[in-house]
KELO-878673 format. One line per field, with one value per atom (N, C-alpha, C): x, y, z; residue in three letters; atom name. Coordinates in Angstrom, 2 decimals, padded with zeros to 5 digits, always signed. Example, Ala and Ser with C-alpha at 12.3 -4.5 7.8 and 13.67 -1.06 7.14 Angstrom:
REM KELO-878673
X c(+013.19 +012.30 +013.20 +012.85 +013.67 +012.90)
Y c(-005.69 -004.50 -003.30 -002.25 -001.06 +000.03)
Z c(+007.80 +007.80 +007.80 +007.08 +007.14 +007.87)
code c(ALA ALA ALA SER SER SER)
site c(N CA C N CA C)
END
This chain:
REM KELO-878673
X c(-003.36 -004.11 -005.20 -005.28 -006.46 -007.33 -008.92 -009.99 -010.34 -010.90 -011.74 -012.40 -012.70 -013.47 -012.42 -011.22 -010.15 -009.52 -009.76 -008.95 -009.76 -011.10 -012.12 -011.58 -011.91 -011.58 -010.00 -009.12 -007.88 -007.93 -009.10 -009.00 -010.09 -011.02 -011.93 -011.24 -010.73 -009.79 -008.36 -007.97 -006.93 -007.72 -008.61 -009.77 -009.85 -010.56 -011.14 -009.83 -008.47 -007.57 -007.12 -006.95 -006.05 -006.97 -008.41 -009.33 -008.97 -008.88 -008.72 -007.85 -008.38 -007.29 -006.95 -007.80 -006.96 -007.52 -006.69 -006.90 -006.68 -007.66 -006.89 -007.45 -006.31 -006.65 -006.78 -007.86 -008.66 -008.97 -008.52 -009.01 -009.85 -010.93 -012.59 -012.52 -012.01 -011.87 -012.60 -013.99 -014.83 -016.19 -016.22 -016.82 -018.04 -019.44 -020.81 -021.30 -021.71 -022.20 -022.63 -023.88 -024.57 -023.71 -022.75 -021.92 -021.16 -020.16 -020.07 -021.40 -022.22 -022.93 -023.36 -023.46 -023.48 -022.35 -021.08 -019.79 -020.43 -020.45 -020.60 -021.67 -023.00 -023.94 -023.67 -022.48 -021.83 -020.89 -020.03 -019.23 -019.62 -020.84 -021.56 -021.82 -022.49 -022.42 -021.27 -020.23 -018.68 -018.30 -018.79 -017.87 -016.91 -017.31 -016.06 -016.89 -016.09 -016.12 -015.35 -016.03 -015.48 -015.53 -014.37 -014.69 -013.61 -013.94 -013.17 -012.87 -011.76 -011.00 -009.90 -009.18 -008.44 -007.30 -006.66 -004.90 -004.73 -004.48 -003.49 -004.02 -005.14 -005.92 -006.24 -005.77 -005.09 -004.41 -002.88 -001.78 -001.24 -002.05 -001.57 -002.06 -003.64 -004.19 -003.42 -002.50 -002.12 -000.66 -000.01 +001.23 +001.19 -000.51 -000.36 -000.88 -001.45 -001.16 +000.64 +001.00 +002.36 +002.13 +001.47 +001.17 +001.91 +002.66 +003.98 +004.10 +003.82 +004.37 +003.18 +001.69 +000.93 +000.69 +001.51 +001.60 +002.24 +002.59 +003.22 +002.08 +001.12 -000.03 -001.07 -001.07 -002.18 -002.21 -002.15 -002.39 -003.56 -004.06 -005.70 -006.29 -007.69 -008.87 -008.68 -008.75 -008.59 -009.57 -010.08 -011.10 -010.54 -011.05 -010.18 -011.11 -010.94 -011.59 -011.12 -011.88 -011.38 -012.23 -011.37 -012.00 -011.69 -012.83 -012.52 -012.30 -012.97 -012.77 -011.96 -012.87 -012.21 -011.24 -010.29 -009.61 -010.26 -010.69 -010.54 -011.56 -012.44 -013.71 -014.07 -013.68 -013.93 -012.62 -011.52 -010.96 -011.61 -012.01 -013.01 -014.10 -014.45 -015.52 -015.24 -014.05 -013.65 -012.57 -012.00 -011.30 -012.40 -013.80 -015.12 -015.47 -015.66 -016.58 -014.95 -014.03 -013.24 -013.20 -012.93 -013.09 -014.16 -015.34 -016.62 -016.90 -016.56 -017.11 -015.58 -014.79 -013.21 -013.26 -013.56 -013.44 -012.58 -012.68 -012.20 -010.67 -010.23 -008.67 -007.71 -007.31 -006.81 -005.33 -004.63 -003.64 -002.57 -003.11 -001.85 -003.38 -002.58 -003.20 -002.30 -003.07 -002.04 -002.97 -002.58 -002.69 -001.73 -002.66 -001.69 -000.78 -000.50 +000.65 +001.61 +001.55 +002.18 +001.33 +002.51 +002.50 +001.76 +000.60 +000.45 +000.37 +001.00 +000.89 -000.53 -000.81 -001.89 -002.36 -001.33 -001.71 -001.48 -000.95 -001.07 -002.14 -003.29 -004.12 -005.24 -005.01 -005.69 -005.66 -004.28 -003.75 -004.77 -004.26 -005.03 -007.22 -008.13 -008.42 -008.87 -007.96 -008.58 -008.25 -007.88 -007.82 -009.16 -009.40 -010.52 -010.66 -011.84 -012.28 -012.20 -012.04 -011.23 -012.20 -013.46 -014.26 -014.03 -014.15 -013.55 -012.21 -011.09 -009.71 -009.92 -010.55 -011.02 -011.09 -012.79 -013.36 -012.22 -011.41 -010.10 -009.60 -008.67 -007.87 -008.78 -010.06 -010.77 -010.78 -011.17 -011.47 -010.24 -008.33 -007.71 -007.11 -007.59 -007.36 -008.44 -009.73 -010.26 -010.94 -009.82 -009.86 -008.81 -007.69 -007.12 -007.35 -008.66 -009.20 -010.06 -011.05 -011.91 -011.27 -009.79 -009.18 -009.09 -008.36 -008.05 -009.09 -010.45 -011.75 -011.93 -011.86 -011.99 -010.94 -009.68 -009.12 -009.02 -009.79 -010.09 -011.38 -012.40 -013.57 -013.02 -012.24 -012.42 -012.20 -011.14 -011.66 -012.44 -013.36 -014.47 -015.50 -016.03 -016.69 -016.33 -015.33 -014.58 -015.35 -015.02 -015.48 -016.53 -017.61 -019.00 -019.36 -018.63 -018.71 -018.14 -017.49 -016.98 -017.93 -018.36 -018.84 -020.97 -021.08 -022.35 -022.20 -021.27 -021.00 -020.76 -020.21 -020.24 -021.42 -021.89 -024.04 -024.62 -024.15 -025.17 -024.55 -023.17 -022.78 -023.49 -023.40 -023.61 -025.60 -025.59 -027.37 -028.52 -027.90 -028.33 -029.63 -029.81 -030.61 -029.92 -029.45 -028.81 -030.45 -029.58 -030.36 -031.15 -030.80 -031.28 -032.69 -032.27 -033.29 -034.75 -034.14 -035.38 -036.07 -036.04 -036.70 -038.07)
Y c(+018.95 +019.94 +019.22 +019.04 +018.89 +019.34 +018.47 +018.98 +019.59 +019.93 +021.05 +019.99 +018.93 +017.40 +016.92 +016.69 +015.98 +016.90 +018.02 +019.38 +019.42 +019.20 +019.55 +017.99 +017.03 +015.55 +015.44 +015.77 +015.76 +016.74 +017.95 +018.92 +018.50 +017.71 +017.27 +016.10 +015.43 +013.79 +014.30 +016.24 +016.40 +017.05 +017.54 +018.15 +016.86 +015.69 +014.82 +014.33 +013.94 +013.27 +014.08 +015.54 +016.67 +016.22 +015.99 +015.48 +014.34 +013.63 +012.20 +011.79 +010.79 +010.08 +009.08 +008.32 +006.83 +006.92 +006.50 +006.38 +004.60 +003.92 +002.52 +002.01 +001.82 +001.62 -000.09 -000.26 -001.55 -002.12 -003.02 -003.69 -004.40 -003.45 -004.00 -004.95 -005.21 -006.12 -006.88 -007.29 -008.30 -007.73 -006.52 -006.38 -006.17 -006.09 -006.07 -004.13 -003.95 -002.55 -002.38 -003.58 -003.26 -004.02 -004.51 -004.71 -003.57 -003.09 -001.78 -000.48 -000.69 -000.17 -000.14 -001.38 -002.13 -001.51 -001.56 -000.95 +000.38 +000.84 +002.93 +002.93 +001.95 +002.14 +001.68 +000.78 +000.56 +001.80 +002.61 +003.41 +004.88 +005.00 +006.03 +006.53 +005.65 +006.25 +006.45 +006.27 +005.73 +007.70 +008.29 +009.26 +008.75 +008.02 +007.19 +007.01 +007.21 +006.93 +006.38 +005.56 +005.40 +005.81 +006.16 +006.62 +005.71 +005.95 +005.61 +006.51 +006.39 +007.64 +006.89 +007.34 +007.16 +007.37 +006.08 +005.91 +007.19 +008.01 +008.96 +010.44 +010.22 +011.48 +011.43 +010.04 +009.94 +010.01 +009.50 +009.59 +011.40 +012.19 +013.68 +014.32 +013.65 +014.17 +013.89 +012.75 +012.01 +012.88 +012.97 +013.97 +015.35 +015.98 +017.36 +017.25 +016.15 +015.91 +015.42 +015.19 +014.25 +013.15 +012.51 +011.01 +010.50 +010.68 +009.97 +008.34 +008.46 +006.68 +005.44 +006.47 +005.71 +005.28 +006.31 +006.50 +005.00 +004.01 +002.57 +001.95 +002.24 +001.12 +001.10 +002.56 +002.79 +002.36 +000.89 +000.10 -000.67 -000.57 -001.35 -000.83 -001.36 -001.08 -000.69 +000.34 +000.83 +001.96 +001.19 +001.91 +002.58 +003.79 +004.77 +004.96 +004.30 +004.86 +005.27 +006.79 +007.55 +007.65 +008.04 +008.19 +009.23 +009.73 +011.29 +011.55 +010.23 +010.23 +009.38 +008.30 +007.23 +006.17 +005.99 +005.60 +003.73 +003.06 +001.42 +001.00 +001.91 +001.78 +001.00 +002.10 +002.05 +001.06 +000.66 -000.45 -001.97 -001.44 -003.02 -003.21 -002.33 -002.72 -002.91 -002.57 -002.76 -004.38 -004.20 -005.87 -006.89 -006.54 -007.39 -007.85 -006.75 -006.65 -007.51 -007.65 -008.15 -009.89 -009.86 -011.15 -012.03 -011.00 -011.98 -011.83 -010.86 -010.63 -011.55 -011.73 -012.51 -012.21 -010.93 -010.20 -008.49 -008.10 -007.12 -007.15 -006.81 -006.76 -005.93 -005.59 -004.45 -004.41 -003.28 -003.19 -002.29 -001.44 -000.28 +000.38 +001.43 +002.34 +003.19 +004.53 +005.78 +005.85 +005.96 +006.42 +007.78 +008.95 +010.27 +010.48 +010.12 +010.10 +009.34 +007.57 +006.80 +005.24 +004.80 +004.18 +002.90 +002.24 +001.10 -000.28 -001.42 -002.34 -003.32 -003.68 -004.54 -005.29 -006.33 -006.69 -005.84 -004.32 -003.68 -003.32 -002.86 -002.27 -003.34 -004.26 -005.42 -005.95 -005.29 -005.46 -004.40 -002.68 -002.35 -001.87 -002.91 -003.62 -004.03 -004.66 -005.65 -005.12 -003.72 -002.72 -002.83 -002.58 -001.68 -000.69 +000.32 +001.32 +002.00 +003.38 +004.68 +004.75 +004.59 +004.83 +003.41 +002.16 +001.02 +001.39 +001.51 +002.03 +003.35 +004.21 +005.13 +004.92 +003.96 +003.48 +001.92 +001.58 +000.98 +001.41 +002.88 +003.71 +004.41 +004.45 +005.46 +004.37 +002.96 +001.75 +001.60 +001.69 +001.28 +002.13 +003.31 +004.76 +004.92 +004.19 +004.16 +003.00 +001.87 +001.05 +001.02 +001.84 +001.82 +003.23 +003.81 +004.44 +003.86 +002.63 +002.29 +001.04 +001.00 +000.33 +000.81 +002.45 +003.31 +003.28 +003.71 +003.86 +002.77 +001.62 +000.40 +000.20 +000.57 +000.44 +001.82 +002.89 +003.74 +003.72 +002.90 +002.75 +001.22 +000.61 -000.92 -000.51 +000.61 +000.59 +001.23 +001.68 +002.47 +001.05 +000.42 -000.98 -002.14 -002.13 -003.10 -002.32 -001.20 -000.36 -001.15 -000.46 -001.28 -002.23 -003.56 -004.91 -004.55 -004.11 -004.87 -004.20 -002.86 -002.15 -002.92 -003.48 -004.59 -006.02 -006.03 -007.58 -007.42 -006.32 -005.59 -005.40 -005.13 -004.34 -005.82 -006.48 -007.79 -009.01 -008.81 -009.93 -009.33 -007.76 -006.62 -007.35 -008.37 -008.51 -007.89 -006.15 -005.48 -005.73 -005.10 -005.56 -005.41 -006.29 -006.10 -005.45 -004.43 -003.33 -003.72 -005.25 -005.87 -006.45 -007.39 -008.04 -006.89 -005.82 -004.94 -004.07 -003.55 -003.81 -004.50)
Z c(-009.51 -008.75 -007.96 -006.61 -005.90 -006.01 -006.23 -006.08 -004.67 -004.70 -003.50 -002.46 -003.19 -002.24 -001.94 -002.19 -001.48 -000.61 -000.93 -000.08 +001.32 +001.11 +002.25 +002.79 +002.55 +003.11 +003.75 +003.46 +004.27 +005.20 +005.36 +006.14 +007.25 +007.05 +008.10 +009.12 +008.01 +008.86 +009.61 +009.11 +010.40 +011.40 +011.19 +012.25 +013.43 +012.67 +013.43 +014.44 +013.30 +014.27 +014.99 +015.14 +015.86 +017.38 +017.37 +018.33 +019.47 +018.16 +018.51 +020.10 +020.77 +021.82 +021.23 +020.40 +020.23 +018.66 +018.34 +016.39 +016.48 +015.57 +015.41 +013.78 +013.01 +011.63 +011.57 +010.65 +010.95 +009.56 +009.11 +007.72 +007.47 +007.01 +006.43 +004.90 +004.79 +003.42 +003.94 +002.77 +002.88 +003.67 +004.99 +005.92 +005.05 +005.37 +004.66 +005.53 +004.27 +005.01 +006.20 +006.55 +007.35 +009.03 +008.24 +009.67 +010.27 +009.27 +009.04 +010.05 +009.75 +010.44 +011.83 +011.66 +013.44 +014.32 +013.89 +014.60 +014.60 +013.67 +013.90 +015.08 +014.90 +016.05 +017.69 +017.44 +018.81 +019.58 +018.05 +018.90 +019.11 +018.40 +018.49 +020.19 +021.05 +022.40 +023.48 +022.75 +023.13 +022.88 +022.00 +021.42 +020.37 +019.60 +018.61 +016.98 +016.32 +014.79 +013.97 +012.95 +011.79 +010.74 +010.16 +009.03 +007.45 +006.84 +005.16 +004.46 +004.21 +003.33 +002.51 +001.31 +000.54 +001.43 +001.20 +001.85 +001.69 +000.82 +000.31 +001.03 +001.38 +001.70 +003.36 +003.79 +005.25 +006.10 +004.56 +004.86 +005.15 +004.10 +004.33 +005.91 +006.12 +007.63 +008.32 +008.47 +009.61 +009.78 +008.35 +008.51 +009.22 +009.05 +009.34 +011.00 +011.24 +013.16 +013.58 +013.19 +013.55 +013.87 +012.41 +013.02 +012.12 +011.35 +010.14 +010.66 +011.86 +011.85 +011.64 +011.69 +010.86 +009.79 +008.73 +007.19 +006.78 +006.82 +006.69 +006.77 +007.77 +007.78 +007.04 +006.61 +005.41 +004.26 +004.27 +003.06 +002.79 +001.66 +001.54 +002.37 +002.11 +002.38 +004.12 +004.48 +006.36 +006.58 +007.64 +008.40 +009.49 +009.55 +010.69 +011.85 +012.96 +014.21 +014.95 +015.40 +016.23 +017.71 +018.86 +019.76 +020.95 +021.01 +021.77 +023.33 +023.87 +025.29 +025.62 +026.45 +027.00 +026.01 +025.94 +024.78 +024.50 +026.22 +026.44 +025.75 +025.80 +025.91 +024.11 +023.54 +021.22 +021.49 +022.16 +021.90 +022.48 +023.06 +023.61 +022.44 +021.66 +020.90 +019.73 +019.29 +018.41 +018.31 +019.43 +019.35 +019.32 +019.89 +020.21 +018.89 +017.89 +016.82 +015.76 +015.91 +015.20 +015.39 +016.77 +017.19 +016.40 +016.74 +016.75 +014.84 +014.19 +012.69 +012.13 +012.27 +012.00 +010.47 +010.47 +009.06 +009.10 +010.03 +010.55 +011.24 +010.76 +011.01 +011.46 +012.83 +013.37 +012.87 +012.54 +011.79 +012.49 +013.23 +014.21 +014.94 +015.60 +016.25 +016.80 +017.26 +017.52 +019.12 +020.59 +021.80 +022.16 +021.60 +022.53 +021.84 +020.72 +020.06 +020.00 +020.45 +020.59 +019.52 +018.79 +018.00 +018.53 +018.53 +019.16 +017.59 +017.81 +017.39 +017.25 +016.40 +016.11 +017.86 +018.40 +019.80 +021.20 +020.73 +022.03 +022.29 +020.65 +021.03 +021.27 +021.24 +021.84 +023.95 +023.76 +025.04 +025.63 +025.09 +025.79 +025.79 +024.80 +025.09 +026.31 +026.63 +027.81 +029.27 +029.01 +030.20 +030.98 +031.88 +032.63 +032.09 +032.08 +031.51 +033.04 +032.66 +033.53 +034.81 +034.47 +035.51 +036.35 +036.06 +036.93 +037.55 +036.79 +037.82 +038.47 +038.32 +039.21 +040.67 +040.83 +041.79 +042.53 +041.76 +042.26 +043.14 +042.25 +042.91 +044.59 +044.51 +045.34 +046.39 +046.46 +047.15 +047.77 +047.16 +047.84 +048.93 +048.45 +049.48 +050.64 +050.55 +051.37 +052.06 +051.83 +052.23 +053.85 +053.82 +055.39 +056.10 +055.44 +056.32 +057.40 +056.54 +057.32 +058.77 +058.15 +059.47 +060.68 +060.09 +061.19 +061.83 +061.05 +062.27 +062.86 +062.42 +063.26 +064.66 +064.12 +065.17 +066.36 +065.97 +066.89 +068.34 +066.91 +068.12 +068.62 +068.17 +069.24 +070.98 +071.51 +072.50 +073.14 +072.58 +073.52 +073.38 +072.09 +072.09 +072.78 +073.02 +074.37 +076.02 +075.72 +077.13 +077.42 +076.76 +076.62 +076.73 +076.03 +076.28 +078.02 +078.47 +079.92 +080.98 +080.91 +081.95 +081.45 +080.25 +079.94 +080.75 +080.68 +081.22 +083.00 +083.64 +084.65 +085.15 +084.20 +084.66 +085.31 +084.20 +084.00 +085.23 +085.98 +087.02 +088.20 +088.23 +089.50 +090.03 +088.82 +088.73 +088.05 +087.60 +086.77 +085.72 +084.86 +083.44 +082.62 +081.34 +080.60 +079.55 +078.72 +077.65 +077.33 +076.58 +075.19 +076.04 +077.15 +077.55 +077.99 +078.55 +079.21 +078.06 +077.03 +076.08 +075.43)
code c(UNK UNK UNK UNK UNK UNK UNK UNK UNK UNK UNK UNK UNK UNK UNK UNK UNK UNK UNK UNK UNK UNK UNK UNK UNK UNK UNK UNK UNK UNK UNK UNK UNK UNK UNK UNK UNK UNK UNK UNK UNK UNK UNK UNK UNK UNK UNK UNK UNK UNK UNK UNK UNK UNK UNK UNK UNK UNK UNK UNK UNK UNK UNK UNK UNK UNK UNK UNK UNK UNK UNK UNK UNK UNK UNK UNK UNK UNK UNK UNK UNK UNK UNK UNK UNK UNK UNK UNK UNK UNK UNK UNK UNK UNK UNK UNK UNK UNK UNK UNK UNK UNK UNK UNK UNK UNK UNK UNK UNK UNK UNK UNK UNK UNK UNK UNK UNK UNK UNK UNK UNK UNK UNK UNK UNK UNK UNK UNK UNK UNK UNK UNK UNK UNK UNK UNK UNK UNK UNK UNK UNK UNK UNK UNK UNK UNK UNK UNK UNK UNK UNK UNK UNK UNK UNK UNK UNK UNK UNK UNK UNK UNK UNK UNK UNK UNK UNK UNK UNK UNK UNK UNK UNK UNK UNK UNK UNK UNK UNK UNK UNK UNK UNK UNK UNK UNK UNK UNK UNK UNK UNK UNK UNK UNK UNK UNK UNK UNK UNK UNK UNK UNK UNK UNK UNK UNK UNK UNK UNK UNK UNK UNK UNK UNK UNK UNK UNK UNK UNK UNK UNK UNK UNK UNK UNK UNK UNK UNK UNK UNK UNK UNK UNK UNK UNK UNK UNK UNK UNK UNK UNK UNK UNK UNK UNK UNK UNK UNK UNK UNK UNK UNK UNK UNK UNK UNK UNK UNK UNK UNK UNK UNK UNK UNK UNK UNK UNK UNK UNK UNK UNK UNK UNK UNK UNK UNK UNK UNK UNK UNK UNK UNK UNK UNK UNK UNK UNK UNK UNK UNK UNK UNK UNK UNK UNK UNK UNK UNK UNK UNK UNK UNK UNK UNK UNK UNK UNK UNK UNK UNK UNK UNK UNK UNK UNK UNK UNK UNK UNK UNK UNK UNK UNK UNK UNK UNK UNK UNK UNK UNK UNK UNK UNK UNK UNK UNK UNK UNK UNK UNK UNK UNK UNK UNK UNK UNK UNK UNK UNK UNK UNK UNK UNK UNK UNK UNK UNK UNK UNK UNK UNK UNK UNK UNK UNK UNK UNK UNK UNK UNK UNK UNK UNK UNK UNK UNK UNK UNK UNK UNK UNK UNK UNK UNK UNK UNK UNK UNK UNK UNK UNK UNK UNK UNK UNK UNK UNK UNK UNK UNK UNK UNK UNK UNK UNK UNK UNK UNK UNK UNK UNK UNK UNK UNK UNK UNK UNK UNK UNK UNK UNK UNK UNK UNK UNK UNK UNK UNK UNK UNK UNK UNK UNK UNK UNK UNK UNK UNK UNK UNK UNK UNK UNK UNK UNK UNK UNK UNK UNK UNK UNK UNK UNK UNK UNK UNK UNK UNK UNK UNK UNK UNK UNK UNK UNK UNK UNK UNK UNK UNK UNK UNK UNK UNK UNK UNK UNK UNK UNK UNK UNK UNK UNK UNK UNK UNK UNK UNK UNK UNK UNK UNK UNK UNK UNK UNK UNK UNK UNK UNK UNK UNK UNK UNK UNK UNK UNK UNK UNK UNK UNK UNK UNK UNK UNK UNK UNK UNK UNK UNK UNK UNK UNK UNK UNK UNK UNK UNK UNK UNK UNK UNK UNK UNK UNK UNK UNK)
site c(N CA C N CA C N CA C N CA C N CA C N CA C N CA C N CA C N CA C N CA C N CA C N CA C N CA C N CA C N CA C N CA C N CA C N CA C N CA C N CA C N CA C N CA C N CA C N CA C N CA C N CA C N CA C N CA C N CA C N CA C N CA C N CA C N CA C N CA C N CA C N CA C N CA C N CA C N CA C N CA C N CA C N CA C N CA C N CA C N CA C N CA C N CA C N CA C N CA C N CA C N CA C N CA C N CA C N CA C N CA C N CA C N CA C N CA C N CA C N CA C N CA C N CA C N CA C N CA C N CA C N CA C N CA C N CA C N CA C N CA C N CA C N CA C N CA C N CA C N CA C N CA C N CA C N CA C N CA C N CA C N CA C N CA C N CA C N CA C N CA C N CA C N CA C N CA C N CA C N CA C N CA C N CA C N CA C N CA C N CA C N CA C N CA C N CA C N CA C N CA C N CA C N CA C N CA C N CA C N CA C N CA C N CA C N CA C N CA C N CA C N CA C N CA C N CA C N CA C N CA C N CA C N CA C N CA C N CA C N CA C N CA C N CA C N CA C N CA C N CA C N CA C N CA C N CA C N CA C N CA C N CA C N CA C N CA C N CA C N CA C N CA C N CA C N CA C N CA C N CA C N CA C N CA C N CA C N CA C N CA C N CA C N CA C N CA C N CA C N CA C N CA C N CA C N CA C N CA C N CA C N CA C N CA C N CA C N CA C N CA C N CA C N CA C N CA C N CA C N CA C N CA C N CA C N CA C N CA C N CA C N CA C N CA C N CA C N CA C N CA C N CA C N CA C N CA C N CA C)
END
C-alpha cells in the first residue's frame, strides 16, 4: 500500500514532467550539496529544476506522461532536470556544470517527447539559444532586402553624382564647398 508521501511525490514529478520541454536525467553520485545547489541557483533564472526522487517513484511519473523510454535510465543516484522554456539554454548549463564539476554525469534526456542520448543532449547543448537563431533567421531575411534598396537608389545617387559633377565643369559651386 502506498503512503500518501509517495502518492503526493509521483503526483507532483507527473505534474512537473507533463510541463516539462526537456527532461535530462543526470548522475550526482559523489556531487556535494552545496554544488548541488549552485546548479539549482544557475537554472533557477532559466525556468529549470532539479529535483531527486526515488527511481521507482520516477519511473511511475514518467510512465503516466509517456515517457516509458526513460524508465531504463533510472538507475542510481539521478537527478531530474526539468525545463519549461527554452530547452538549450538548462542544457548548456547543465553540460557546463558537468564538464567543469567531472562529477556529474549526464545519462539520457527526453526533448518533446523524444528520447535523447547522453551526447545528443550534449549536442544539443551546443545549439544557439532560440533568441540567437531567431535574430539569425530575422538577419538572413533582411539581409536581401537591404540589397534591393541598394540597388533601387543606386540610380537616382548616380543621377546626382553626374548632374554634381555637371554643376561643377558648367563652373558652378559644388554644395559641399559653398557651405
Amino acid at each position: 500500500m502506498p503512503t500518501k508521501k509517495k502518492v503526493d511525490t509521483v503526483a507532483e514529478l507527473t505534474e512537473v514532467l507533463s510541463r516539462s520541454r526537456l527532461t535530462i536525467l543526470a548522475d550526482y553520485r559523489g556531487l556535494s550539496v552545496s554544488d548541488m545547489q549552485n546548479l539549482r541557483t544557475q537554472l533557477r533564472p532559466l525556468n529549470a529544476e532539479v529535483r531527486v526522487a526515488k527511481n521507482t517513484l520516477a519511473r511511475r511519473a514518467a510512465q503516466q506522461n509517456e515517457m516509458d523510454a526513460l524508465a531504463p535510465e533510472l538507475v542510481g543516484p539521478m537527478a531530474i532536470v526539468t525545463a519549461f522554456d527554452d530547452p538549450v539554454q538548462p542544457a548548456k548549463v547543465v553540460s557546463d556544470f558537468a564538464r567543469t564539476s567531472r562529477i556529474l554525469q549526464i545519462k539520457a534526456g527526453m526533448l518533446e517527447g523524444q528520447l535523447l542520448r547522453a551526447d545528443q543532449v550534449e549536442a544539443l547543448a551546443s545549439l544557439p539559444s532560440r533568441d540567437v537563431l531567431i535574430a539569425r533567421v530575422v538577419g538572413g531575411l533582411a539581409s536581401p532586402l537591404y540589397g534591393i534598396v541598394g540597388v533601387l537608389a543606386a540610380p537616382i545617387r548616380s543621377l546626382l553624382y553626374v548632374l554634381q559633377a555637371r554643376s561643377t565643369q558648367l563652373g558652378g559651386e559644388d554644395e559641399s564647398t559653398a557651405a
